[in-house]
C-alpha positions in Angstrom: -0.3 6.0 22.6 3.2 5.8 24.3 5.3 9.2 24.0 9.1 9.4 24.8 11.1 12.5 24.8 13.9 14.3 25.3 15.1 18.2 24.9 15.6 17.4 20.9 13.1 15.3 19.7 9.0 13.7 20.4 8.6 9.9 19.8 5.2 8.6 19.7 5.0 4.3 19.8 2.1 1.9 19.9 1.5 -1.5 20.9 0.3 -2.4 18.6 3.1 -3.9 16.1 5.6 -1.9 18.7 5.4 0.5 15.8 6.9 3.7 15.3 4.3 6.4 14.7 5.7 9.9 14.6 9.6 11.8 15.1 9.3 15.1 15.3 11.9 17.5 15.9 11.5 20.5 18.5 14.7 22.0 17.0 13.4 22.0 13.6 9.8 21.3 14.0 9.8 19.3 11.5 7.6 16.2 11.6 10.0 13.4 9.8 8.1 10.4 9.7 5.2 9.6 7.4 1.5 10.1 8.3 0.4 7.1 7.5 -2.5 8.3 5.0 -4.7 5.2 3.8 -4.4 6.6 0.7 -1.1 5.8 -0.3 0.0 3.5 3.0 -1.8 2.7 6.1 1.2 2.4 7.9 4.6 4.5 9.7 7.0 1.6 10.3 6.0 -1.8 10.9 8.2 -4.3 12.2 8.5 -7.5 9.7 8.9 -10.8 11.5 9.1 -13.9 11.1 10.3 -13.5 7.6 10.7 -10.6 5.7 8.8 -9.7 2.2 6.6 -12.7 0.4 6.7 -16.1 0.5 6.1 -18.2 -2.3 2.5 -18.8 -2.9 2.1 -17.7 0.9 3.9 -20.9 2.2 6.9 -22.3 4.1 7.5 -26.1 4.9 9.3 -27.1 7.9 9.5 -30.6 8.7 7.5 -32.3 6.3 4.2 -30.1 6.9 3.5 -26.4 5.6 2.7 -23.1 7.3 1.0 -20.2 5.7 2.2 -16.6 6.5 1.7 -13.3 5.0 4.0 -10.7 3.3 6.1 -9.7 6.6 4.9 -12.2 8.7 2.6 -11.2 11.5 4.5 -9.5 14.2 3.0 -6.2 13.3 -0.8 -7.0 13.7 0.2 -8.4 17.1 -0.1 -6.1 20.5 3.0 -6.1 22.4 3.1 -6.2 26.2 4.8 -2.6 27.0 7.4 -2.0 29.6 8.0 1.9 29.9 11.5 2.2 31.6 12.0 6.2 31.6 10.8 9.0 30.0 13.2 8.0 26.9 13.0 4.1 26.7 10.3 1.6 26.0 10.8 -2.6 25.9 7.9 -3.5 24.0 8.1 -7.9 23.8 6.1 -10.6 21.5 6.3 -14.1 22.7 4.5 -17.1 20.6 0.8 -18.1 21.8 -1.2 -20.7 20.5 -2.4 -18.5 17.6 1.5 -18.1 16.5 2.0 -21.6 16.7 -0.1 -22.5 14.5 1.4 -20.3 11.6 4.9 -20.5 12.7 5.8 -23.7 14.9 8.8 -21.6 16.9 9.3 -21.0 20.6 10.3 -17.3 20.4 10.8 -13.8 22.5 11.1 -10.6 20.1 11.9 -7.5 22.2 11.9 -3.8 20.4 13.8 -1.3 22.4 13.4 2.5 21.7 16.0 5.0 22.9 16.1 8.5 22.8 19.3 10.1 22.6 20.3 13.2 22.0 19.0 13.6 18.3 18.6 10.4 17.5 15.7 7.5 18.0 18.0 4.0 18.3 15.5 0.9 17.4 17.0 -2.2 18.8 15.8 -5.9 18.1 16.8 -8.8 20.6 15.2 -12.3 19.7 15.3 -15.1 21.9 14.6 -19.1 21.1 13.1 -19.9 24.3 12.3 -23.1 23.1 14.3 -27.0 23.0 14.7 -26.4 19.1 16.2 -24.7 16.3 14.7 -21.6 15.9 14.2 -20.1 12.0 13.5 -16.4 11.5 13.9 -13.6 9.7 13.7 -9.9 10.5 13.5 -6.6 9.1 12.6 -2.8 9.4 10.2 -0.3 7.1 10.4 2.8 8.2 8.4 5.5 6.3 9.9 9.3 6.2 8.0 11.9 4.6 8.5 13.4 1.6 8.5 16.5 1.0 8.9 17.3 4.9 9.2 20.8 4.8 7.2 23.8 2.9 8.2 24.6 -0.4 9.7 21.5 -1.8 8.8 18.8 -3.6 9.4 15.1 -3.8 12.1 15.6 -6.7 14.0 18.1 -4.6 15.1 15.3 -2.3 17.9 12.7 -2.7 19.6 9.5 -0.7 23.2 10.3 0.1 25.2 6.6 0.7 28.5 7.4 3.0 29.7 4.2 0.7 28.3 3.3 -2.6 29.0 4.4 -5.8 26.9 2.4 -7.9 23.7 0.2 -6.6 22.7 -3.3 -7.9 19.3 -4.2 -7.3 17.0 -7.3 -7.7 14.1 -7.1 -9.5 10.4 -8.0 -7.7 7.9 -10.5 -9.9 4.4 -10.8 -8.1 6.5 -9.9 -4.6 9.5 -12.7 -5.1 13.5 -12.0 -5.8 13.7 -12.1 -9.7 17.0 -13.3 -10.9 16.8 -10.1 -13.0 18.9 -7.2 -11.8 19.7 -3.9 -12.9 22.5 -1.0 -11.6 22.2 2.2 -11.0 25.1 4.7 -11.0 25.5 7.2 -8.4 25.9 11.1 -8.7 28.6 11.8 -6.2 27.1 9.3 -4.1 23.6 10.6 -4.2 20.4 8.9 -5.7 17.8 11.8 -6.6 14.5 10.4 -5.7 11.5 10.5 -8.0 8.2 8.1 -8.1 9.6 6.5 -11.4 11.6 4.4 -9.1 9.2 2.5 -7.1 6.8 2.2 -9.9 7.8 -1.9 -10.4 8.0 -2.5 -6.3 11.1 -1.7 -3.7 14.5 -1.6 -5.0 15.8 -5.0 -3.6 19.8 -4.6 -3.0 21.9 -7.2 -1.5 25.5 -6.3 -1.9 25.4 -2.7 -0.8 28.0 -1.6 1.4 26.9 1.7 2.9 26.4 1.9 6.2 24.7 5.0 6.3 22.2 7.1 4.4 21.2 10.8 4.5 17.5 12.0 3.4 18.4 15.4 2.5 16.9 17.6 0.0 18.9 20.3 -2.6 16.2 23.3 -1.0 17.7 24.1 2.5 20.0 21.8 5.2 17.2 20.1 7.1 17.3 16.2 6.9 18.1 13.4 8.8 21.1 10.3 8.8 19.9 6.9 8.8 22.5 4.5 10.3 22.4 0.9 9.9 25.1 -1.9 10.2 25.0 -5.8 10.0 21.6 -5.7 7.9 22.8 -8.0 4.4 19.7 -6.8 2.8 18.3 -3.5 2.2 15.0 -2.4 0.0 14.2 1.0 -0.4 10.4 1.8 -1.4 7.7 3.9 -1.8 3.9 3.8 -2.8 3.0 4.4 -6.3 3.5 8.9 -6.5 3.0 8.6 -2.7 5.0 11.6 -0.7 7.7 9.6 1.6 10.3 7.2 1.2 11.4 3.9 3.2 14.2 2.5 3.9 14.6 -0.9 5.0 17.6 -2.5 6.7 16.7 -6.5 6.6 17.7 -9.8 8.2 16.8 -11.8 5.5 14.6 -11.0 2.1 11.6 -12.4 0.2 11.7 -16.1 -1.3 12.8 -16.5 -4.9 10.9 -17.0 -8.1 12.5 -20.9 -8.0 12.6 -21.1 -4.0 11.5 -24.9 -3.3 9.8 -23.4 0.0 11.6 -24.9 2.5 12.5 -22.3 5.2 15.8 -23.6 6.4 16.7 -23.5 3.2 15.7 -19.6 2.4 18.1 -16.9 1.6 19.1 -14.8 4.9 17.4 -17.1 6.8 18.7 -17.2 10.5 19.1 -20.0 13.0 19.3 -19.9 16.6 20.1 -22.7 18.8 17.7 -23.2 21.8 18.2 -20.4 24.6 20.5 -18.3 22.2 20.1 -14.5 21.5 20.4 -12.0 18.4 20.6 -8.5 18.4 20.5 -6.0 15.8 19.8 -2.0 15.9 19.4 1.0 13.5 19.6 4.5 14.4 17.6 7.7 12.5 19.5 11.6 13.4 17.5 14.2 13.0 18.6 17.5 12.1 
């Protein structure tokens, strides 16, 4: 386990996936991120790469041949080589092997950078085609926090505040693919009161929301934390059936639709590089 830390908060990473696995506050002593109990969800915040949600039946083509990946790809099975820079940083970096290749025929570097300042964890993803080709990918973040996360409330005393949106339009989920289906939800002064009826047909799949910003807060006392986001033109927000937390998901990209013909340049939010070129993307969770 890999710990950074700072006077406010206490970070603990593992290689394995470069995934998050606990932000706890000394200030409020307050444990924000989910525990990961197998009975609900196995996991705190995995890293989804190459592609983001399902593909359809499990299959991309590129080239004339097909490749087989599972729901968020495989970068969070994978152990990352670690690079510890300060008490406060880690560089934790995923090339392709032979194993990769096989799956996902792309010459690629994916670095995760974690920063501690102040009150807040920054996440930062650089990706590098290192190899002579275009390079097709997808990425995304799912973060768990808990919910409750602090004694005497419950799960329906908590709410999303969006510094934006008024109204939400989501896409529906059949078997794991984008539905053409969608339905709205309207706002309370910005705030969408949480409660397990939500997530009871899969995430909430939006791709037009404009917040750049949301608050986990709850109606019992002034604990909660800011999730900052920008650049991400997909966004789910999820939870296990009655499970106690709530994700939110800035994406690079989304799962394939129900009519998707399979063919990954051809895939909604899919993004290209040219050979040697970088991306870069961050989010940002403030805890208070």
């Amino acid at each position: 386990m890999i710990t950074l830390e700072n006077d406010y908060l206490k970070v603990s990473l593992t290689a394995k996936g470069a995934e998050l696995q606990g932000l706890y506050s000394k200030e409020t002593a307050i444990e924000y991120l989910w525990n990961a109990n197998p009975k609900y969800w196995a996991k705190h915040s995995p890293v989804l790469f190459p592609i983001v949600g399902s593909l359809k039946n499990e299959h991309f083509n590129y080239k004339g041949k097909s490749y087989e990946l599972p729901r968020h790809g495989f970068a969070r099975d994978h152990v990352f080589d670690t690079e510890k820079t300060s008490n406060t940083e880690v560089v934790f970096t995923l090339k392709q092997s032979d194993k990769t290749l096989k799956v996902y025929p792309f010459f690629f570097e994916l670095k995760l950078i974690y920063k501690l300042i102040d009150r807040k964890l920054i996440l930062t993803y650089e990706v590098t085609n290192t190899g002579s080709e275009e390079m097709l990918f997808s990425i995304g973040a799912h973060p768990a926090f808990a919910v409750p996360n602090t004694p005497n409330t419950s799960y329906e005393d908590y709410y999303l505040a969006f510094n934006t949106d008024e109204k939400l339009t989501y896409w529906k989920l059949e078997d794991g693919l984008v539905a053409d289906e969608t339905e709205s939800i309207e706002l309370d002064g910005h705030k969408l009161n949480l409660k397990h009826e939500l997530f009871y047909n899969d995430a909430l799949v939006f791709k037009t929301m404009q917040s750049s910003c949301i608050s986990l807060l709850n109606n019992k006392n002034d604990y909660g934390l800011h999730f900052h986001f920008e650049d991400f033109p997909f966004f789910g927000i999820w939870a296990a059936k009655d499970a106690p937390f709530v994700c939110l998901e800035p994406w690079c990209g989304v799962a394939d639709g129900v009519n998707h013909n399979q063919e990954i340049k051809q895939k909604e939010g899919i993004i290209s590089l040219l050979p040697n070129e970088n991306w870069e993307r961050f989010w940002e969770v403030e805890c208070f």
